[in-house]
Backbone as JSON Lines, residues from 0, in Angstrom:
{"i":0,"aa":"X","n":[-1.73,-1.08,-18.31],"ca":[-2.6,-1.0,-17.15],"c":[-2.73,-2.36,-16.47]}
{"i":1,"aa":"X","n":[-2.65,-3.65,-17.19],"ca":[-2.69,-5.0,-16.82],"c":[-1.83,-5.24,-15.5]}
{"i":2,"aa":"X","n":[-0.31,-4.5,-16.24],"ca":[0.74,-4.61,-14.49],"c":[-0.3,-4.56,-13.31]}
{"i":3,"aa":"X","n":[-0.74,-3.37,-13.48],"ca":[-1.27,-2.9,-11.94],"c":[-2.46,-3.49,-11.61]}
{"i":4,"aa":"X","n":[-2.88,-4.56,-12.16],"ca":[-3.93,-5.25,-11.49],"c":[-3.27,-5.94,-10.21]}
{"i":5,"aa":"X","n":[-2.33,-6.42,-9.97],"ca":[-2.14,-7.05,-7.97],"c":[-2.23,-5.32,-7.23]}
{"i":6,"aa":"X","n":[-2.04,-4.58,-7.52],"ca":[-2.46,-2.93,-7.01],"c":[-3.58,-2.83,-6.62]}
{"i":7,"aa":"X","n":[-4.63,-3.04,-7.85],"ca":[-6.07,-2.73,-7.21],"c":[-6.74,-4.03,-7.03]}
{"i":8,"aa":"X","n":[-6.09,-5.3,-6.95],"ca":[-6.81,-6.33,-6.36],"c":[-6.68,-6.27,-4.99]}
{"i":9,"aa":"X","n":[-5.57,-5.8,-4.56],"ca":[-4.94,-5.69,-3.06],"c":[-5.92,-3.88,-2.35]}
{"i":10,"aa":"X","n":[-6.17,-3.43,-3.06],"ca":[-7.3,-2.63,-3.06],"c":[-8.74,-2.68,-3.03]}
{"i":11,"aa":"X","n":[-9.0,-3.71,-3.62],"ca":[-10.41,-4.67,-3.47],"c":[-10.53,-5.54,-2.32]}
{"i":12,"aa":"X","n":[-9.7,-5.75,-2.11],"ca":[-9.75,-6.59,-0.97],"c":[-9.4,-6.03,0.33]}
{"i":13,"aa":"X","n":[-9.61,-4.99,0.4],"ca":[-9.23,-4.12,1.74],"c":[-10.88,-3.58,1.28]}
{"i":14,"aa":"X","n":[-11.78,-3.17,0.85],"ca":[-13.13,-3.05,0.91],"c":[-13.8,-4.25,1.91]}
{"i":15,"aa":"X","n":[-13.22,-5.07,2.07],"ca":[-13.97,-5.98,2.94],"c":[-12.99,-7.79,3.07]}
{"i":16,"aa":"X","n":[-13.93,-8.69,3.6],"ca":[-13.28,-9.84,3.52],"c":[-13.18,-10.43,2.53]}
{"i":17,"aa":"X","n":[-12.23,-11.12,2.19],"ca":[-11.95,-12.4,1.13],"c":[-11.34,-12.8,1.52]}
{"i":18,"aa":"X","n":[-11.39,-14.15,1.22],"ca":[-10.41,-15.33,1.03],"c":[-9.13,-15.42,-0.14]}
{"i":19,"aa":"X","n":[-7.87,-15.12,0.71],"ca":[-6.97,-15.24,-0.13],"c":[-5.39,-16.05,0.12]}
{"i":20,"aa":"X","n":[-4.76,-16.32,-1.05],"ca":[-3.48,-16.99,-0.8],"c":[-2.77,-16.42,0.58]}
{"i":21,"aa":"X","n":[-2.59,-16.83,1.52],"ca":[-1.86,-16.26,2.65],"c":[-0.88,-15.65,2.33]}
{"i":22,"aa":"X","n":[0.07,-16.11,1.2],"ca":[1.48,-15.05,0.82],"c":[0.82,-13.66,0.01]}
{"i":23,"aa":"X","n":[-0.4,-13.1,-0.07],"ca":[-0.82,-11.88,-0.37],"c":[-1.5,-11.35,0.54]}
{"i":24,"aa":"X","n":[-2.05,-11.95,1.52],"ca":[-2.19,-11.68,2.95],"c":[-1.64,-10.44,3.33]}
{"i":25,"aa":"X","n":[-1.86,-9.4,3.52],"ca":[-1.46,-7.5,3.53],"c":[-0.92,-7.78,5.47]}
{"i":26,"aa":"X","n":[0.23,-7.52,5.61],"ca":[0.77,-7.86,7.0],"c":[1.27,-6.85,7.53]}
{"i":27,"aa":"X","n":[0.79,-5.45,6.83],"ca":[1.43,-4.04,7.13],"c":[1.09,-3.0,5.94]}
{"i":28,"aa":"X","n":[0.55,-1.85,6.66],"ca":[0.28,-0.86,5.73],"c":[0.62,0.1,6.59]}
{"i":29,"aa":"X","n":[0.83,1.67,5.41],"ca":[1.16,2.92,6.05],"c":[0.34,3.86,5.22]}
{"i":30,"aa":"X","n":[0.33,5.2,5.99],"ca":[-0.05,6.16,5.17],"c":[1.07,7.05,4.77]}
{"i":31,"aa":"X","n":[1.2,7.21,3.86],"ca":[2.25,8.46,3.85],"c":[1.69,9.62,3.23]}
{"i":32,"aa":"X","n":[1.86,10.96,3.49],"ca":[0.84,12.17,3.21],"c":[2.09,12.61,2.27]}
{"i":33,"aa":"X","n":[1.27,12.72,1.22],"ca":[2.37,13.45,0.24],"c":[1.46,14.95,-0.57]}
{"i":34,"aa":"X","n":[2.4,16.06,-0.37],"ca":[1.43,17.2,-0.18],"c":[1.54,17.73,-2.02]}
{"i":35,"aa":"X","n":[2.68,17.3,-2.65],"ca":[2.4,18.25,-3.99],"c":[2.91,16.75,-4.93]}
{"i":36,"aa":"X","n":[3.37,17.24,-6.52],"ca":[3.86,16.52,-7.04],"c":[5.77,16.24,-7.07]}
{"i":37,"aa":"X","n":[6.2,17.05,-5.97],"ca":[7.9,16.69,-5.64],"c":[7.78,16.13,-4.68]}
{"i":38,"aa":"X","n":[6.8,15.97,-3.83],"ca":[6.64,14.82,-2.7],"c":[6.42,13.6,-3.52]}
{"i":39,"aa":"X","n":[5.54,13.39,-4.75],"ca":[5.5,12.03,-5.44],"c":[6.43,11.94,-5.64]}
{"i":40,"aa":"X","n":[7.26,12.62,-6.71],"ca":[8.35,12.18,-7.31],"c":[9.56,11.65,-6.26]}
{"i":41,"aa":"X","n":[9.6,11.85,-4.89],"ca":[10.75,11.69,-4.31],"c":[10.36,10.19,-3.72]}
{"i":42,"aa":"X","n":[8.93,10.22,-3.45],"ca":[8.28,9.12,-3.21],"c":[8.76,7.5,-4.11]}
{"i":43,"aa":"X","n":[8.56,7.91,-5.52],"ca":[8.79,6.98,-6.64],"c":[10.5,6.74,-6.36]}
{"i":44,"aa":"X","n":[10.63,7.64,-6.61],"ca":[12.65,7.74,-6.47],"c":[13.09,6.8,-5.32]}
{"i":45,"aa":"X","n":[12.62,6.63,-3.78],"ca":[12.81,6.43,-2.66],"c":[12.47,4.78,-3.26]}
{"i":46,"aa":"X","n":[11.74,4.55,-4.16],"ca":[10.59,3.35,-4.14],"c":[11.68,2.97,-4.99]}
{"i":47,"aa":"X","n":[12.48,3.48,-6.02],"ca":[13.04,2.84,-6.84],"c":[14.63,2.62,-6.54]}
{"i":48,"aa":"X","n":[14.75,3.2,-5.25],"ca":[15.71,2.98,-4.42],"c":[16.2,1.97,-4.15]}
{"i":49,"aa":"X","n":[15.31,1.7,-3.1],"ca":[15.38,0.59,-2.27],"c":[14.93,-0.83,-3.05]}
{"i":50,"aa":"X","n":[13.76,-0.56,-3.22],"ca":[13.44,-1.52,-4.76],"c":[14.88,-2.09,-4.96]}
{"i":51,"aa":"X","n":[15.64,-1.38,-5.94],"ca":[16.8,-2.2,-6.72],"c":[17.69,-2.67,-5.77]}
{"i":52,"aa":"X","n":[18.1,-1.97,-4.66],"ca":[19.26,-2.19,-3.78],"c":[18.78,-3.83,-2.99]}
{"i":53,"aa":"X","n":[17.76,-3.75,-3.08],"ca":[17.14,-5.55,-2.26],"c":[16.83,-6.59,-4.1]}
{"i":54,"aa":"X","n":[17.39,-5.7,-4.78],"ca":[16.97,-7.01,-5.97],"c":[15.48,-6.96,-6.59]}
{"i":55,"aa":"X","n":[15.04,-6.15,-6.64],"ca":[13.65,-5.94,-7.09],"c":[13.35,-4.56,-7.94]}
{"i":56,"aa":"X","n":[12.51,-4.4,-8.34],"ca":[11.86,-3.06,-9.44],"c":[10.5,-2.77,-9.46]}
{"i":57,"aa":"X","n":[10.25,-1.46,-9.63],"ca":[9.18,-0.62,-9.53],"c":[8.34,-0.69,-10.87]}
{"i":58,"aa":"X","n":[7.45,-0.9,-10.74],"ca":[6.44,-0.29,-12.16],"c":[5.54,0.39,-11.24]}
{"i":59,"aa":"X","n":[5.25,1.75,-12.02],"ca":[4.56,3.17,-11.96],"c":[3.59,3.51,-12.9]}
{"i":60,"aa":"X","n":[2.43,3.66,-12.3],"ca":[1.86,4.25,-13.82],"c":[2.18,5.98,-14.12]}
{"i":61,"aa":"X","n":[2.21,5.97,-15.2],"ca":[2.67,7.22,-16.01],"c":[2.28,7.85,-15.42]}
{"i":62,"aa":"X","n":[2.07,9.84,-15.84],"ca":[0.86,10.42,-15.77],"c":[-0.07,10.17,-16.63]}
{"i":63,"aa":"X","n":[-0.25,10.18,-17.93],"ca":[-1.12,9.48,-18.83],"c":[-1.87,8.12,-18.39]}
{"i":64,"aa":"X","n":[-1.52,7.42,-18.0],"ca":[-1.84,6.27,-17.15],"c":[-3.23,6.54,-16.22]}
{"i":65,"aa":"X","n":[-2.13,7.15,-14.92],"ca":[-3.15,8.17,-13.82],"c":[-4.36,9.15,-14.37]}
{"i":66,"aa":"X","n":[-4.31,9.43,-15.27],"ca":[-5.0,10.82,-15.63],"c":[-6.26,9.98,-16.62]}
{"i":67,"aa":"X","n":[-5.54,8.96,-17.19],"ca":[-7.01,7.82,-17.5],"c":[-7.61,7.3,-16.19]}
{"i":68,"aa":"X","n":[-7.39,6.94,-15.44],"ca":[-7.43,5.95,-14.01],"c":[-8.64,7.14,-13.36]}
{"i":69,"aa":"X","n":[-7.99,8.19,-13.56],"ca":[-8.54,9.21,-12.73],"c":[-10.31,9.45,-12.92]}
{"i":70,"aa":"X","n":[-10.15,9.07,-14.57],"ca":[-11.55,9.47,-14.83],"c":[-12.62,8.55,-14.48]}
{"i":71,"aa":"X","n":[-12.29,7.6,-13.9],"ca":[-13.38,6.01,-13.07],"c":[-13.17,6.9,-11.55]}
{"i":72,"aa":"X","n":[-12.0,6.79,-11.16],"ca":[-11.83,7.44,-9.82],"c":[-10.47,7.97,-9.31]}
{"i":73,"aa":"X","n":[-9.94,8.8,-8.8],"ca":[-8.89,9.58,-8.82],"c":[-7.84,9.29,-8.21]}
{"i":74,"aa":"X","n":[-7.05,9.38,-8.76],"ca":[-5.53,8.99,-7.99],"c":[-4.48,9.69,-8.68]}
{"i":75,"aa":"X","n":[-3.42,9.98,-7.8],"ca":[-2.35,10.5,-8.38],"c":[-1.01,9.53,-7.78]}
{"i":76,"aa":"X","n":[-1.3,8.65,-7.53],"ca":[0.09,7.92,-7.41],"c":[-0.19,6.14,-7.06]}
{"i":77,"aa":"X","n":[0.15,5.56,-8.18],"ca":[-0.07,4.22,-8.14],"c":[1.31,3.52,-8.48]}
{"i":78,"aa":"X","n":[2.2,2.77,-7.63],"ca":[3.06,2.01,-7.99],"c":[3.5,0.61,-7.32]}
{"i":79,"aa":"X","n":[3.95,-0.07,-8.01],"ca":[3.68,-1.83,-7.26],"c":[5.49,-2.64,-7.5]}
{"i":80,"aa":"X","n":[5.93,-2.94,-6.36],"ca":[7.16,-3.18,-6.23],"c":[7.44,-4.53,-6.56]}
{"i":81,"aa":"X","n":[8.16,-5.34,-7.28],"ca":[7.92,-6.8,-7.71],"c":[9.44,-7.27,-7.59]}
{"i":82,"aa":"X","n":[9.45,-8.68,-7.01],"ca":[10.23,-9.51,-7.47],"c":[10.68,-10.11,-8.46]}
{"i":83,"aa":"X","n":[11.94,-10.73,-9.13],"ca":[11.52,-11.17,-10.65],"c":[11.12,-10.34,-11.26]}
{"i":84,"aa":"X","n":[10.51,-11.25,-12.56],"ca":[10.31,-10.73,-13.54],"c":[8.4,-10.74,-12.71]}
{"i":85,"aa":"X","n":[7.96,-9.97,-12.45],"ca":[6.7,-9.53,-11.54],"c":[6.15,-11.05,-10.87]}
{"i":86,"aa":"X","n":[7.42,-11.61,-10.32],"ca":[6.62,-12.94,-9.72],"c":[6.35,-12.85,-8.4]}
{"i":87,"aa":"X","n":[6.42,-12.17,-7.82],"ca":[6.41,-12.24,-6.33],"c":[6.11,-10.2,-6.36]}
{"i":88,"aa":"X","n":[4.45,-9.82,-5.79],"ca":[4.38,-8.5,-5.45],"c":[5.05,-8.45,-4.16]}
{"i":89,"aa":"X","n":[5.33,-7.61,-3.92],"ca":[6.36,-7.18,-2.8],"c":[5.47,-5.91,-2.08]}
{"i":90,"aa":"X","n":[5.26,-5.11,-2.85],"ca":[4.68,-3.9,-1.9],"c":[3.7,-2.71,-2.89]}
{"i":91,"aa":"X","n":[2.78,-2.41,-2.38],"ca":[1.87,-1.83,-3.56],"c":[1.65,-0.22,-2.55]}
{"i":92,"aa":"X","n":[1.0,0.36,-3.31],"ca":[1.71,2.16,-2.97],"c":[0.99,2.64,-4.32]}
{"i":93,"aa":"X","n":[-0.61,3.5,-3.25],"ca":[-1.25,4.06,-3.9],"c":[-2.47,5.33,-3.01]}
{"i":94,"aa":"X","n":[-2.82,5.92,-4.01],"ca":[-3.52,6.76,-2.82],"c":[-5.19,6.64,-3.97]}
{"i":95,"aa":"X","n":[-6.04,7.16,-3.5],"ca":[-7.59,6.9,-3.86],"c":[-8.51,8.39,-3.75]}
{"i":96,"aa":"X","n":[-9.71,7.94,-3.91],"ca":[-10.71,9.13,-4.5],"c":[-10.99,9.27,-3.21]}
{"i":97,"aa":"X","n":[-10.87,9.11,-2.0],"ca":[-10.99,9.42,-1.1],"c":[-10.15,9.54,-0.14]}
{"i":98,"aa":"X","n":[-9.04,9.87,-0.38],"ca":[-7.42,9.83,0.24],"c":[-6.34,10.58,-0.7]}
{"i":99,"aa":"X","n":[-6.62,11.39,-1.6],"ca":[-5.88,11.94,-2.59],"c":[-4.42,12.35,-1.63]}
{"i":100,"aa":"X","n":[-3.65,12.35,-2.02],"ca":[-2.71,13.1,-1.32],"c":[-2.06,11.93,-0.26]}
{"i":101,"aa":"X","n":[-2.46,10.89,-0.03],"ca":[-2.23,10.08,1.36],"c":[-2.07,8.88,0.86]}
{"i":102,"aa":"X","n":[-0.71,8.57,0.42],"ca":[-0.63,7.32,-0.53],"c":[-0.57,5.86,1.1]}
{"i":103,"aa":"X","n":[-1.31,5.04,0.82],"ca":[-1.33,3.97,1.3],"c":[-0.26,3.01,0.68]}
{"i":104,"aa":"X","n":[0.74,2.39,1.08],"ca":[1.81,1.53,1.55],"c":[1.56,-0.22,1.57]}
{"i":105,"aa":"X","n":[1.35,-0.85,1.11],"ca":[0.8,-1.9,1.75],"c":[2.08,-3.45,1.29]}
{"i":106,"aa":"X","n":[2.03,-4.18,2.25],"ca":[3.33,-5.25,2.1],"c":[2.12,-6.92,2.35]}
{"i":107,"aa":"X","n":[2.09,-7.84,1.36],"ca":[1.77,-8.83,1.64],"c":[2.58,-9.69,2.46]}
{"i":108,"aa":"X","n":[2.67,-10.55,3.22],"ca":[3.35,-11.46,3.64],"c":[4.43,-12.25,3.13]}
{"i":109,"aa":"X","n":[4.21,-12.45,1.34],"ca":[5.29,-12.85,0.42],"c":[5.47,-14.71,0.62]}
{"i":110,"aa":"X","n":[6.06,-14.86,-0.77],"ca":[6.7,-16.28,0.08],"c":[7.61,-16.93,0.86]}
{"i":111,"aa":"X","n":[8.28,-15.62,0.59],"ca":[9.46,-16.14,2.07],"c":[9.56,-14.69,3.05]}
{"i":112,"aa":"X","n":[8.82,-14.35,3.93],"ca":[7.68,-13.66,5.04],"c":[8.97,-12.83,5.4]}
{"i":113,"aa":"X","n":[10.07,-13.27,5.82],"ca":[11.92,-13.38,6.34],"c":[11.85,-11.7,5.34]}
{"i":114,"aa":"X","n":[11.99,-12.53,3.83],"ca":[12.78,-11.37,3.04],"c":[11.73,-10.56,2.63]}
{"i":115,"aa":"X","n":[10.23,-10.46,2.6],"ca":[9.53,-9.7,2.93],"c":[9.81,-8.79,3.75]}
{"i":116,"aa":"X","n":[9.57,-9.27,5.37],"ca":[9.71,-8.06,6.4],"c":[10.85,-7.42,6.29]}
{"i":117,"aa":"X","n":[12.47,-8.02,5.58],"ca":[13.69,-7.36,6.05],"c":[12.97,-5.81,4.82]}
{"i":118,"aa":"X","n":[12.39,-6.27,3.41],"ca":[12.22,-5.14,2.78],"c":[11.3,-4.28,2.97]}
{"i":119,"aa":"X","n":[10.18,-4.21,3.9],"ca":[9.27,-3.7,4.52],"c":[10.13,-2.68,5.43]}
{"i":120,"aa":"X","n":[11.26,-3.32,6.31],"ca":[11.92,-2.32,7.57],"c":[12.72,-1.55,6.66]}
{"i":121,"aa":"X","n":[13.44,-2.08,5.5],"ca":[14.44,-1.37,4.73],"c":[13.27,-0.26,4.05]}
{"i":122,"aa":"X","n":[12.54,-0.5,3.53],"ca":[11.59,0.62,2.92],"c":[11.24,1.52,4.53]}
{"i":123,"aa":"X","n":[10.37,1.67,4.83],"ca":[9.91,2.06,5.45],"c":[10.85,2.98,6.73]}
{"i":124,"aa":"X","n":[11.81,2.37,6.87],"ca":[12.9,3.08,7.55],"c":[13.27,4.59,6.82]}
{"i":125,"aa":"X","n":[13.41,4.38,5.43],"ca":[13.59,5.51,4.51],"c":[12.51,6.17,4.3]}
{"i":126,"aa":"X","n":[11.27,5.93,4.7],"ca":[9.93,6.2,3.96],"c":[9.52,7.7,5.24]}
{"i":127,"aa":"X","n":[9.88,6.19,6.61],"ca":[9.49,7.36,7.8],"c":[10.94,9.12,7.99]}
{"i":128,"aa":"X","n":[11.57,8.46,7.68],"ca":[12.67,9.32,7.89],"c":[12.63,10.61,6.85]}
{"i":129,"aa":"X","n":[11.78,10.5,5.71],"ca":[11.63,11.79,4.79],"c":[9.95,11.92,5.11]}
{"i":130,"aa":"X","n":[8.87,11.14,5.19],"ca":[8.13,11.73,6.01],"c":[7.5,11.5,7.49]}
{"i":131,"aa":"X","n":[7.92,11.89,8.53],"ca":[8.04,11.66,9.84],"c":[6.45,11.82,10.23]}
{"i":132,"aa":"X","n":[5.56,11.92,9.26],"ca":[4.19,12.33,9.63],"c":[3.86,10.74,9.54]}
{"i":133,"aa":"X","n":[4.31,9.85,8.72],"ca":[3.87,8.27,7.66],"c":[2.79,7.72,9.11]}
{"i":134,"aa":"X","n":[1.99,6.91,8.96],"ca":[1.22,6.62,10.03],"c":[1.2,4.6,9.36]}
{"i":135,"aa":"X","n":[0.89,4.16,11.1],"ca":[0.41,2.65,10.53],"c":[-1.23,2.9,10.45]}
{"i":136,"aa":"X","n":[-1.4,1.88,9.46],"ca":[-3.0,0.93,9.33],"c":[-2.88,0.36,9.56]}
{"i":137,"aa":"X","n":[-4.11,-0.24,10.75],"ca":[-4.64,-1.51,11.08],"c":[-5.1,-2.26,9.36]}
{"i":138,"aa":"X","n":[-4.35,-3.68,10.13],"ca":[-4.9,-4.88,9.37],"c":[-5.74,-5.35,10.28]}
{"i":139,"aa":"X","n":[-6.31,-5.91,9.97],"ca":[-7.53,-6.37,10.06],"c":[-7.66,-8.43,9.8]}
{"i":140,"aa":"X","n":[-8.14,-8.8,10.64],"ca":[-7.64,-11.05,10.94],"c":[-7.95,-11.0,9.11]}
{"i":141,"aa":"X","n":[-8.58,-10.68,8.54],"ca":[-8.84,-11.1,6.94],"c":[-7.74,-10.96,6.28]}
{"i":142,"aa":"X","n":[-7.2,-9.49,6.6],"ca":[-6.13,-9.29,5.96],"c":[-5.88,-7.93,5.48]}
{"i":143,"aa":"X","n":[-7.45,-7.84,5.34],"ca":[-7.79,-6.24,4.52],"c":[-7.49,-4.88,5.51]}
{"i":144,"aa":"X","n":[-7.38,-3.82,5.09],"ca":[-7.21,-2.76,5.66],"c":[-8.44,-1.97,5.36]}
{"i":145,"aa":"X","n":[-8.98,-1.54,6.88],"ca":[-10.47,-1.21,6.72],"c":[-10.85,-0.01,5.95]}
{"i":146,"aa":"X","n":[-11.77,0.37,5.31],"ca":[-11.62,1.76,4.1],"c":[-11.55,3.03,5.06]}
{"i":147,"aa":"X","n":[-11.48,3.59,4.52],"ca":[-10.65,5.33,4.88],"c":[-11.73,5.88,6.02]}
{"i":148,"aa":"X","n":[-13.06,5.53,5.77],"ca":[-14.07,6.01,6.81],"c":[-14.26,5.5,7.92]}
{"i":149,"aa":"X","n":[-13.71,4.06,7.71],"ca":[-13.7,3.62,9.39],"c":[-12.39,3.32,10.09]}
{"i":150,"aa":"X","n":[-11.52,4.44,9.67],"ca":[-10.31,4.67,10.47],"c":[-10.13,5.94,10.96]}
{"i":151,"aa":"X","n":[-9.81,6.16,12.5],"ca":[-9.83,7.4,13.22],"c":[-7.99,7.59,13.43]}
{"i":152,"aa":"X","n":[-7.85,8.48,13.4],"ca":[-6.14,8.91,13.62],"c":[-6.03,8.89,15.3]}
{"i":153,"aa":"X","n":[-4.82,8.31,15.73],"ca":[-4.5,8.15,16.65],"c":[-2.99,8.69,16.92]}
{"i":154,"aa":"X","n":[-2.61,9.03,18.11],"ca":[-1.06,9.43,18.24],"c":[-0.01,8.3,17.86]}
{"i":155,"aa":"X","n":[-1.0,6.97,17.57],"ca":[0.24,5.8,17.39],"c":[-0.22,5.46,16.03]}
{"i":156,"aa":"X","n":[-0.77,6.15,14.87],"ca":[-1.01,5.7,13.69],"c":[-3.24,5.78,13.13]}
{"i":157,"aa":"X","n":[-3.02,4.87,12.89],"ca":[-4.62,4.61,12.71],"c":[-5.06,3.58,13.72]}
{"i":158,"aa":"X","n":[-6.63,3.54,13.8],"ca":[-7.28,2.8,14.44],"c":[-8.55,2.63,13.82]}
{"i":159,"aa":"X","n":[-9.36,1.19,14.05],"ca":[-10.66,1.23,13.92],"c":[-11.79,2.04,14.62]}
{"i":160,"aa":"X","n":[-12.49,2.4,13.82],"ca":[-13.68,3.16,14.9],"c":[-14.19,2.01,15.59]}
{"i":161,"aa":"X","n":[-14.7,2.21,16.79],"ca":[-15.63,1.4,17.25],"c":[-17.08,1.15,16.37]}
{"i":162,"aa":"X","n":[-17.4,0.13,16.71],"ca":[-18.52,-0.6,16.14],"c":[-17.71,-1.21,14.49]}
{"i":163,"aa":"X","n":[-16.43,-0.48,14.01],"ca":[-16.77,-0.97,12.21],"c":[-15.92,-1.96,12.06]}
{"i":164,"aa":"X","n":[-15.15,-2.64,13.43],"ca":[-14.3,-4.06,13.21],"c":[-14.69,-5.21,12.62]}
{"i":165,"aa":"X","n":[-16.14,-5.47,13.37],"ca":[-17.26,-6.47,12.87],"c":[-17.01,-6.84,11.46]}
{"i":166,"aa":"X","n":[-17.12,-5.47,10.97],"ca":[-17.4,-5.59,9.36],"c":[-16.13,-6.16,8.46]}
{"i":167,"aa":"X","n":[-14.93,-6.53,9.17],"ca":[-13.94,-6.79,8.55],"c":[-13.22,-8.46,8.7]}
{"i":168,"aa":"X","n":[-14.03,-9.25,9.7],"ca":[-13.81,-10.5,10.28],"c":[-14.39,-11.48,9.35]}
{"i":169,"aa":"X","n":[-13.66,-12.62,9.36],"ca":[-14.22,-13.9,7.6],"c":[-14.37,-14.75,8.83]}
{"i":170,"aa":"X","n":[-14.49,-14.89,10.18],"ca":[-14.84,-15.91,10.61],"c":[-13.7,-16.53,11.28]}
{"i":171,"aa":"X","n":[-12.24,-16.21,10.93],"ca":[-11.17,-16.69,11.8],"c":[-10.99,-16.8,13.24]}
């Protein structure tokens, strides 16, 4: 369970502002709606795809994993894409107790931003193309991606509601 702590730190920190290393700095998120468990699995597969083909690897939690996880708060799909031997997170991909079904996507900035974004377009190119529904999240100047209630669906992805931007600014 230790792996997946940059998962739900990068999850904690989309609850609101913090101060963090700029190369974990979240510079792109998606939703992707995944409706049963062969939508996960193609999900993981797609993840472990591209993953290896750019030089990198997936850790997943089990179902046993999930099904502990579940009982604090629910999820059915948590997995975190790493550089190295887990030195560099690359991209975290999870869905929540209030988003079941709608795995969130998320890409830090990285330390070299270059081979970040090329694996962000390389993912995501494959991601949108099996589900054509995938939507963007607003980031937010902190970094964080605002929680599930103060985002309204839009024809171009997500958006902030009015009035709940406030709540996401450190002062930049």
């Amino acid at each position: 369970m230790i792996r997946y702590a940059p998962a739900l730190f990068l999850l904690v920190t989309a609850c609101g502002p913090a101060r963090q290393p700029d190369s974990m700095k979240t510079t792109a998120a998606f939703e992707v709606p995944l409706r049963n468990a062969d939508d996960r699995q193609r999900l993981l597969a797609l993840l472990n795809e591209v993953s290896e083909a750019n030089g990198y690897h997936v850790d997943a939690a089990t179902p046993s994993e999930l099904e502990w996880s579940s009982q604090v708060s629910p999820m059915t799909f948590n997995a975190a894409v790493w550089r190295g031997n887990d030195e560099e997170l690359m991209a975290s991909a999870m869905d929540f107790q209030d988003r079941i079904g709608r795995v969130w996507i998320s890409f830090p900035r990285g330390e070299a931003p270059l081979r970040s974004m090329s694996f962000q377009k390389a993912l995501m190119a494959r991601v949108r193309q099996e589900w054509p529904e995938t939507a963007s999240l607003p980031i937010m100047p902190s970094g964080a991606i605002p929680l599930t209630e103060d985002l309204v669906r839009t024809d171009a992805g997500y958006s902030v509601k009015p009035g709940a931007a406030g709540r996401y600014h450190d002062g930049e």
